[in-house]
N, C-alpha and C positions, 0 to 999 in steps of 0.2 A: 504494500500500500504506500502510494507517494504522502512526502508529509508538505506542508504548506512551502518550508522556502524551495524546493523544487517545484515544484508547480507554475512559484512567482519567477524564477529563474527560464523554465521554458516559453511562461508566457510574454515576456520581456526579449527571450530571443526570438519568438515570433514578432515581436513587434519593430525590432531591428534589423529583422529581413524583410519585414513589410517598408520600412521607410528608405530602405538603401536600395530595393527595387522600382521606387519611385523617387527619383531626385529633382528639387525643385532648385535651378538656379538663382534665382531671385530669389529664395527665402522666402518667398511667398505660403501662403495655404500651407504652412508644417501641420501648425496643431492639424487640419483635415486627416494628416497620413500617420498621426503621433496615436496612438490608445490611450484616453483617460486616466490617468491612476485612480481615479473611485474604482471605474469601472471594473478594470483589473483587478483589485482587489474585491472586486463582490464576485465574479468568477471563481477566482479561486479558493473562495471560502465555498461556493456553490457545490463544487469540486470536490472539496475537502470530504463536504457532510456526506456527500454521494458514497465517495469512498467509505468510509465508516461504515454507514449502514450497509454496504454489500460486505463489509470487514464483518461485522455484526452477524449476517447472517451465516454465514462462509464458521465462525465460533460457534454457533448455535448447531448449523448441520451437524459440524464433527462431535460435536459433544452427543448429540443425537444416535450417530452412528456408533460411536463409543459405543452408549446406553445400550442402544439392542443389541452390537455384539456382545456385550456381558451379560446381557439377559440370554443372549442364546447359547454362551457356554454354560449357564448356570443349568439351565434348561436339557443340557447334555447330562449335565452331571447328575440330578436327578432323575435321570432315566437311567445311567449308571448304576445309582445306587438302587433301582429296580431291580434291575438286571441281577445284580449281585447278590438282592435281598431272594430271588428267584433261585440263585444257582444254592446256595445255602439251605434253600428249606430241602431240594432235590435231594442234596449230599446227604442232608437228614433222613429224607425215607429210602436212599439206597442201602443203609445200614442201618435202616430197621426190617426193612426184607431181606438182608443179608442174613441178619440175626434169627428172620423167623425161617428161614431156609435152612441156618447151621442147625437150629432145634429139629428140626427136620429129619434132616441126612441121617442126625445120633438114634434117629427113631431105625430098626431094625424092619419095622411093619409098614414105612413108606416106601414107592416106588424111586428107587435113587435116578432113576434114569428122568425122572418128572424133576428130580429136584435139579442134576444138572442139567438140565434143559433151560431152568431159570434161571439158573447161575450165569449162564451165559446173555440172557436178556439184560442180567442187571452192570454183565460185564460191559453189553453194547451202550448203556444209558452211561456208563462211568465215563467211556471216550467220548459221548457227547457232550459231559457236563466240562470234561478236560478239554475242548475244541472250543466251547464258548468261555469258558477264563482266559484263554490264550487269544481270544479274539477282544475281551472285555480289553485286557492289561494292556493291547496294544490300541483300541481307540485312546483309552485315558492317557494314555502316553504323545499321541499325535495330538490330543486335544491340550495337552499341557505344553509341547513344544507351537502350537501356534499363539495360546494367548500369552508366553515369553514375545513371541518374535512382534505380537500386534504390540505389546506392549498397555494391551485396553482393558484388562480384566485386573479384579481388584485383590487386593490379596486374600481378601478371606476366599474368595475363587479358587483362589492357586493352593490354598491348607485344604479345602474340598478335594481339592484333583489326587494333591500327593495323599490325603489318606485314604481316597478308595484305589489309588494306585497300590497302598501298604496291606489294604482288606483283599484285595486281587488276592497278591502276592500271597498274605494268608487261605487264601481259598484254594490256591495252588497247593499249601501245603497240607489242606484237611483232603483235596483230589488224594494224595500220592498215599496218604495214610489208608483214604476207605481201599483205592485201588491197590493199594499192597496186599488188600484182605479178602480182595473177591478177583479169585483164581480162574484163569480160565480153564476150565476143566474138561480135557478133551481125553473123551472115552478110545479114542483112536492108538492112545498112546498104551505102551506097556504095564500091565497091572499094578508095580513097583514103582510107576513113573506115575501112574495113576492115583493111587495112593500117598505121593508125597504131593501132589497136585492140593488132595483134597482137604490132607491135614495141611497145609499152609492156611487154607480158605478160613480156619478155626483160630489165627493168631489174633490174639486180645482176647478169645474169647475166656471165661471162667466156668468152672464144674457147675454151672449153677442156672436153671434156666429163672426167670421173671417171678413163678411163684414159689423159690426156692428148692425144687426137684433138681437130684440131679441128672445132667446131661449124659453123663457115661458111665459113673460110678452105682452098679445096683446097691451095692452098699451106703449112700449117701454122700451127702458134699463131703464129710469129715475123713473118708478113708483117702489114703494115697491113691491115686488115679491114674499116674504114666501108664503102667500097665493098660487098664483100660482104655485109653485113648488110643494108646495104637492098636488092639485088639478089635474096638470098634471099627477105627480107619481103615484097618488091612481089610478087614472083613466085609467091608462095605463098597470098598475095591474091587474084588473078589467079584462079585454080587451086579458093580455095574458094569463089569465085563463077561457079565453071563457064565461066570466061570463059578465053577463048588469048591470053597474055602478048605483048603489041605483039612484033614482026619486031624482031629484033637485038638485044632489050634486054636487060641486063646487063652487066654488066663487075667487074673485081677491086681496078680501078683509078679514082679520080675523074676524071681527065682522058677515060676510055672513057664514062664517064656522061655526061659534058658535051658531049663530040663525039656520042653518040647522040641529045642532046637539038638538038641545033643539027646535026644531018643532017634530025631528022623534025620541024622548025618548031616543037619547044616546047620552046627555051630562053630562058627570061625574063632577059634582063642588067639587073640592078638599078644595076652601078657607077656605071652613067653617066646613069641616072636622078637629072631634077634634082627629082625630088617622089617619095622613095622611099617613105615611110608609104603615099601614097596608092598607088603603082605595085602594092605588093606584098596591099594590103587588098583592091585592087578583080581582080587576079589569081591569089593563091595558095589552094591547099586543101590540106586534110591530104591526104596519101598522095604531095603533092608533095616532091622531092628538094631539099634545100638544099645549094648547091654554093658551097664556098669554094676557091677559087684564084688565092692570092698571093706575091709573095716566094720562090717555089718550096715554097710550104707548101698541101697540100690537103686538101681532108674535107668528109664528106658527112655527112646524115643525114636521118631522113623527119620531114615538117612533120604535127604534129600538132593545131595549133591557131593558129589567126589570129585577131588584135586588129586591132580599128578603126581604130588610130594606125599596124598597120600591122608590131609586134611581130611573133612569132609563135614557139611553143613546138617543143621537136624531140624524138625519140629518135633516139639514137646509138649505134653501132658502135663499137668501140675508142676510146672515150672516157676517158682515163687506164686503157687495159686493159678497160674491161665495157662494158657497155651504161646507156650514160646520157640522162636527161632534161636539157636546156637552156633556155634562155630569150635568144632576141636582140630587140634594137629594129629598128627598119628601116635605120637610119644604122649598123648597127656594121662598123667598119671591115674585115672577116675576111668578110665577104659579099659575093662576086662576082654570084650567081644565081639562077635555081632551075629545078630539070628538071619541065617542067608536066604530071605523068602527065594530069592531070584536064582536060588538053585533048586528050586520045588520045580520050575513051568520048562 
């Protein structure tokens, strides 16, 4: 916007090309070719106000524009937090039908082939709840690098953005936990591989269903339950691969696991092996029993995964109370064995 002494500058040098393209010898008629000084200056105040008022408006638009792009990020981000509030209650009923599904599976009298039929639905709703978080985290994100770059949004906008940016980021982390817990459990695979499939799908869970029954133990919450839980898993293995669960097998107790393992020729004694990494890589597989009995202390649980050195990963039965995943080397002292399902089939 011009301020007034330029204005009086331009119209002064108009007026000194109007009189030097008309030259009067005689001195005659100047004033005619000369511009008024009132008049000059009532121009350029005319000028001035002109200018303002379009200054005025030209402040007013942008302020204008401002306003409803902040009203329309804000407007994002409350759609956001729909969205979010949305993915949230999901996560909640995936693992509360996961929950009434594990009740399920422990039942002997249900069709396991119905139950992992569902396992798998609820495995498909788990990757779509993971595909729209990962699609949430990246709008909030593009939405937070443009009102940086517009530079028009306010802050309390911007504490909006980053913390459903940080609630995302936490929804990513409640996905990876249910989806740790719901297996996909594919009947196609090996009974052993099957069975460590379906005891994964039981980690967090506890001896205990909703009206304090319990899940695996006919004995009640109070008795020790490893045994049981792999007795149940193996056997419900068994069962979804249309296959009759070996003569004898089960027990309540580890000592019963281990005498049935060393009745029917497949119990592997690691103790006294002098090359245990190798002993246990070149004979163990998942769906195998891992039996510890020492000290008068025992416990079992089903091998999920074997390492080359001879490691091998487990799920467990009343493992501090629930069902838990493990991690031993081949040397750890607490391993007496393992019950070699995978040498029955």
């Amino acid at each position: 916007m011009q301020n007034l002494p330029d204005i009086l500058l331009n119209k002064a040098s108009s007026a000194s090309s109007l009189t030097s393209s008309s030259p009067n010898a005689k001195g005659n008629n100047v004033e005619e070719n000369t511009l008024d000084s009132t008049n000059l200056s009532n121009v350029g105040e005319d000028e001035l106000q002109s200018l303002e008022i379009k200054g005025d408006d030209t402040v007013n638009l942008l302020e204008q524009q401002s306003e409803l792009t902040m009203k329309t990020y804000q407007m994002q981000i409350e759609q956001y937090k729909l969205q979010i509030a949305n993915i949230q209650q999901e996560l909640k009923n995936i693992e509360t039908e996961r929950s009434a599904l594990l009740y399920q599976m422990s039942d002997p009298d249900i069709d396991i082939s119905s139950i992992i039929s569902q396992f798998s639905s609820l495995s498909g709703k788990k990757l779509q709840a993971y595909t729209q978080i990962q699609s949430i985290t990246s709008e909030i994100s593009s939405t937070k690098l443009k009102m940086l770059q517009e530079a028009l949004s306010t802050q309390a906008s911007l504490q909006q953005a980053n913390s459903l940016s940080s609630l995302a980021t936490s929804l990513e982390g409640d996905y990876a936990n249910t989806a740790g817990n719901i297996q996909n459990i594919d009947t196609n695979s090996e009974v052993g591989e099957l069975a460590a499939q379906m005891g994964l799908s039981f980690v967090g869970v506890i001896n205990s269903d909703a009206q304090g029954n319990a899940e695996f133990s006919p004995g009640g919450v109070s008795q020790a339950w490893c045994a049981d839980f792999a007795t149940t898993i193996t056997k419900r293995a068994y069962e979804a691969k249309g296959m009759q669960v070996p003569s004898g097998f089960g027990s309540s107790a580890v000592a019963g696991l281990r005498s049935w393992g060393q009745s029917n020729n497949v119990y592997l004694d690691t103790a006294s092996s002098s090359n245990k990494g190798s002993t246990i890589a070149q004979n163990v597989k998942p769906g195998d029993l891992m039996i510890q009995k020492r000290n008068g202390a025992s416990h079992t649980g089903i091998v999920t995964k074997v390492y080359s050195d001879g490691s091998f990963d487990t799920v467990e039965g009343n493992s501090s109370d629930a069902v838990k995943t493990r991690h031993y080397t081949a040397d750890s002292s607490v391993l007496s064995g393992f019950v070699l399902m995978s040498a029955i089939n």
